[in-house]
C-alpha positions in Angstrom: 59.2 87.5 99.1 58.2 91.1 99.5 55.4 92.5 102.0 52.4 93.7 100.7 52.2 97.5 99.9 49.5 99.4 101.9 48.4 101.3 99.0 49.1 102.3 94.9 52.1 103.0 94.3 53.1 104.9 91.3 54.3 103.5 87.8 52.8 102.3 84.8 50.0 99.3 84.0 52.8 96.9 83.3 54.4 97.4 86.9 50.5 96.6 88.2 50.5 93.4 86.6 53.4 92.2 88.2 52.2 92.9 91.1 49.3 91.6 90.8 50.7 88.3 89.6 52.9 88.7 92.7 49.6 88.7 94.9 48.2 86.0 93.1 50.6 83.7 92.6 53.2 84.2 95.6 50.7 85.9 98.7 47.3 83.9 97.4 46.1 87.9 98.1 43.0 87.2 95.7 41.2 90.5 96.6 44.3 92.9 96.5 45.4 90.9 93.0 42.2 92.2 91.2 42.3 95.4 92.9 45.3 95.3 91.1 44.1 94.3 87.5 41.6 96.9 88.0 44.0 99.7 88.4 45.8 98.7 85.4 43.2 98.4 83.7 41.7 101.6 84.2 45.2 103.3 83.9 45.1 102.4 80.3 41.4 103.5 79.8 38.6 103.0 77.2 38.7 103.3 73.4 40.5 102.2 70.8 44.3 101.2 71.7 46.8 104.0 71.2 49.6 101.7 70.3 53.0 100.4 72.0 53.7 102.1 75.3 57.3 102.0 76.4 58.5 98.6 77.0 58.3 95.4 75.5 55.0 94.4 76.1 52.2 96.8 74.1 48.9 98.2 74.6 46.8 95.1 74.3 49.2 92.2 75.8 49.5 94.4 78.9 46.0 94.7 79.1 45.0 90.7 78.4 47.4 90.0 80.8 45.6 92.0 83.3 42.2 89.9 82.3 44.0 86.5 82.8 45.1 87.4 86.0 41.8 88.9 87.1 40.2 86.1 85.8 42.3 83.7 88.0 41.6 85.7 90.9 37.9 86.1 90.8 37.8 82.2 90.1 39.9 81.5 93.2 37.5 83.3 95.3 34.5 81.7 93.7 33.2 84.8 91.9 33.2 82.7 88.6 30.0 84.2 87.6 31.4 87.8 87.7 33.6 86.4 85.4 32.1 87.7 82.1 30.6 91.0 83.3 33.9 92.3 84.8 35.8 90.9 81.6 33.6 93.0 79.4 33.5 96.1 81.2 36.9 96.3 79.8 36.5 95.5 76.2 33.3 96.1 76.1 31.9 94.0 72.9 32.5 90.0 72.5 34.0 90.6 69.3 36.9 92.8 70.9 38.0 90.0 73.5 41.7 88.9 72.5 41.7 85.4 71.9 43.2 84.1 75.3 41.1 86.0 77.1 37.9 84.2 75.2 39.5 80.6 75.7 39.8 81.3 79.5 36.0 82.4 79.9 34.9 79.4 77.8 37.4 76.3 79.8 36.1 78.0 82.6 32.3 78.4 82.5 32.5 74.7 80.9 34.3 73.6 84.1 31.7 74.4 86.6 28.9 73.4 83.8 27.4 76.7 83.0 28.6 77.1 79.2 25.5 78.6 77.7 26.8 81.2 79.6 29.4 82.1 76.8 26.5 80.3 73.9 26.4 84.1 72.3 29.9 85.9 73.3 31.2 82.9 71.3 29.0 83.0 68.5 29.7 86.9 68.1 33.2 86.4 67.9 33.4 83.8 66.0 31.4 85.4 63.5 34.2 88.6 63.3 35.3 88.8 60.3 39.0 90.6 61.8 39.3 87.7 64.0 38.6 84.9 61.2 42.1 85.9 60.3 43.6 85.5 63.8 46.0 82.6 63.7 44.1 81.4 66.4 40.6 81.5 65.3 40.5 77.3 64.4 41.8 76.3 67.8 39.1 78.7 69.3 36.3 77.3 66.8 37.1 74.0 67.9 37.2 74.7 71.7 33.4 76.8 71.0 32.4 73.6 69.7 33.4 71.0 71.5 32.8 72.9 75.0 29.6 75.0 74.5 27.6 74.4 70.9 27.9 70.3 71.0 27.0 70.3 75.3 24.1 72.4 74.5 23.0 70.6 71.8 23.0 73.1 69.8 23.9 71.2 66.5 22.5 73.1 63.7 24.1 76.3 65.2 26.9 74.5 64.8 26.9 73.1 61.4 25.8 76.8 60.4 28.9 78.3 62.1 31.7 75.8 60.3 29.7 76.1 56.7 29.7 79.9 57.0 33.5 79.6 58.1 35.3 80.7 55.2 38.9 80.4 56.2 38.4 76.3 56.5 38.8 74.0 53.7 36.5 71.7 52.6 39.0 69.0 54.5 39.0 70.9 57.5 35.1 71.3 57.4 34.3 67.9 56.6 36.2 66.7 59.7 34.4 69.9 61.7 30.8 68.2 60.7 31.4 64.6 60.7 32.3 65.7 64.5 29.3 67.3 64.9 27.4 64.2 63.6 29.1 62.2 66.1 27.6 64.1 68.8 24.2 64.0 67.1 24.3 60.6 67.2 25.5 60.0 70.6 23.1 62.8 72.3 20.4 60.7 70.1 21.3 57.8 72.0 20.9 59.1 75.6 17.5 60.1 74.3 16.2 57.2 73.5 17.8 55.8 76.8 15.8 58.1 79.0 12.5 57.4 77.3 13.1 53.5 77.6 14.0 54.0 81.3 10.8 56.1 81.8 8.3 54.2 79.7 9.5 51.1 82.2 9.3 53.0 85.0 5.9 53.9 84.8 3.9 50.6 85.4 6.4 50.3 88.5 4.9 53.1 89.5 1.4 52.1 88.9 2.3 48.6 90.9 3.5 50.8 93.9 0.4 53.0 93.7 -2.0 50.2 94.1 -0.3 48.0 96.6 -0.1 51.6 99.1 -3.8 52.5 98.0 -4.6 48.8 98.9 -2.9 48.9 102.3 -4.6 52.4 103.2 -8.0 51.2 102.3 -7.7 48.1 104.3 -6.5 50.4 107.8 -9.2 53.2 107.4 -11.9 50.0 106.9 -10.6 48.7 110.2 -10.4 52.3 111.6 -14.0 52.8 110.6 -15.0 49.5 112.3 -13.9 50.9 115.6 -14.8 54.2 115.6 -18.3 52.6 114.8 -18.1 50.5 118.2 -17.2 53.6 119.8 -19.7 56.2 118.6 -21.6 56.3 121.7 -18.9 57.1 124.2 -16.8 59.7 122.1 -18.3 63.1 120.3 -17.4 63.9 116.6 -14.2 65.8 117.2 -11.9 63.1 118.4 -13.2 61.0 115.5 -11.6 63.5 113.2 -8.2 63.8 115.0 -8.2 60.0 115.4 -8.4 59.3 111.5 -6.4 62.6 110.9 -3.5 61.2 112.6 -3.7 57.9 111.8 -3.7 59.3 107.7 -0.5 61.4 109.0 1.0 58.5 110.5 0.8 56.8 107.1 2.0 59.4 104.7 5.1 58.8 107.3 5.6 55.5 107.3 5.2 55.1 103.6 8.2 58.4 103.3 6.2 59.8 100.9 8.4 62.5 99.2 6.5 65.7 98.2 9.0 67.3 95.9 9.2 64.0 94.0 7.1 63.8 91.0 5.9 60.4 91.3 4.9 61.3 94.6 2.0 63.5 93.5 -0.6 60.7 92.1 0.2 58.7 95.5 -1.3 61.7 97.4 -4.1 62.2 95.1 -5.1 58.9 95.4 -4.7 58.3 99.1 -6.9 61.7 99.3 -9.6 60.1 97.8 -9.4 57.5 99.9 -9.7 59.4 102.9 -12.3 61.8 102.1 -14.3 58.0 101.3 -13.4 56.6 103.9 -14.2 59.7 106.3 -17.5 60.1 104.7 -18.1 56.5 105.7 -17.3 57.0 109.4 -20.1 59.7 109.1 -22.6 58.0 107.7 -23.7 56.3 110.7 -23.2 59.0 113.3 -25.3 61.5 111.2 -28.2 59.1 110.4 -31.1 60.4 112.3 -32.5 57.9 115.5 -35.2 55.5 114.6 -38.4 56.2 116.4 -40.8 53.4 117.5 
């Protein structure tokens, strides 16, 4: 196993692959790996490819390959969502991605849940016409479907995309769309499973609500009795920290949870309650004195 090198050394975008896949795969070197890729890929530069360079691999493997492995490294490192950016600062359109490079992104951002992320790179190079005639264009179609499109929902885009495929037969899109029906039907089904589970949960809900609304009513009546019975040895101010505390002391014992929606009609309610009940505990210290 050979020590890193402190700096470039010189040769061509092939010999920066391997060592890049050297870094990546035998030092775990993440960060010197895609320095790596980048160098390569940079060596090669922009435009349209010029062709075989010497050696066995050409133009456009050499340069994939520097993808993949760049790829791998930002994802060991947890920069999956630089992913795409750094991919297409490369080949700058969807449509120009090579094929393994596209299956990569997609098995990727559909591993850590995020595949609307690749919803329109897909669709764009799907759509190509030069890559409908790539040998690998039906696995790809499949894996756009069954990873982003069908996920998403997204199931007339995806009856659209294998009816406007014209290198499929009408076999090969009958099986494409009865799979897409499939997944209507089950999506359709965890629909309808939700709404059940909500429409039951609300009048649980409603229960809960007026058992606590109950309960507070019945402590701020007996609060009000005894702040009545001690009206003439304590000023206003205390009353309104007493009852303050005691409706704090509550909303804790009850764990109320703020950032839960069902949480919201419990404090409206129990509001209400308290601004009655306060204006209760008023009434009588604000009454003017009888005169004989």
């Amino acid at each position: 196993m050979r020590a890193e090198l402190p700096g470039w050394v010189p040769g061509t975008a092939a010999a920066l692959l391997e060592e890049a896949a050297d870094l990546l795969v035998l030092h775990r070197d993440f960060a010197a790996a895609l320095e790596r890729c980048e160098a390569g890929c940079d060596s090669l530069g922009p435009g349209p490819e010029p062709g075989p360079e010497p050696g066995p691999e050409s133009f456009a493997e050499v340069k994939c390959s520097l993808c993949v492995v760049g790829i791998q490294a930002l994802a060991e490192m947890n920069k999956w969502r630089e992913v795409l950016s750094w991919v297409l600062q490369y080949y700058h359109e969807p449509e120009h991605l090579p094929p393994k490079v596209l299956e990569l992104c997609i098995l990727l951002y559909s591993q850590v849940r995020e595949p609307q992320v690749m919803l329109e790179v897909g669709s764009s190079w799907l759509r190509a016409q030069a890559n409908q005639r790539l040998p690998e264009f039906g696995s790809l179609l499949e894996l756009y479907l069954a990873q982003v499109l069908l996920p998403l929902g997204c199931f007339e885009g995806a009856e659209e995309l294998v009816r406007g495929c014209a290198v499929f037969s009408s076999e090969q899109q009958l099986e494409f769309l009865s799979t897409i029906l499939e997944s209507r039907s089950r999506w359709a089904q965890r629909e309808e499973t939700c709404s059940a589970a909500e429409e039951q949960q609300g009048p649980a809900t409603e229960t809960v609500l007026g058992v606590l609304s109950q309960k507070l009513l019945t402590m701020l009546t007996l609060l009000r009795r005894a702040l009545r019975s001690m009206s003439n040895h304590f000023c206003l101010l205390p009353y309104k920290k007493m009852l303050l505390a005691t409706f704090l002391l509550y909303l804790v014992v009850v764990r109320l949870d703020p950032a839960s929606p069902t949480a919201l009609p419990f404090i409206y309610k129990l509001v209400q309650l308290f601004r009655q009940a306060w204006a209760a505990v008023l009434s009588p210290i604000h009454r003017p004195p009888v005169r004989d």
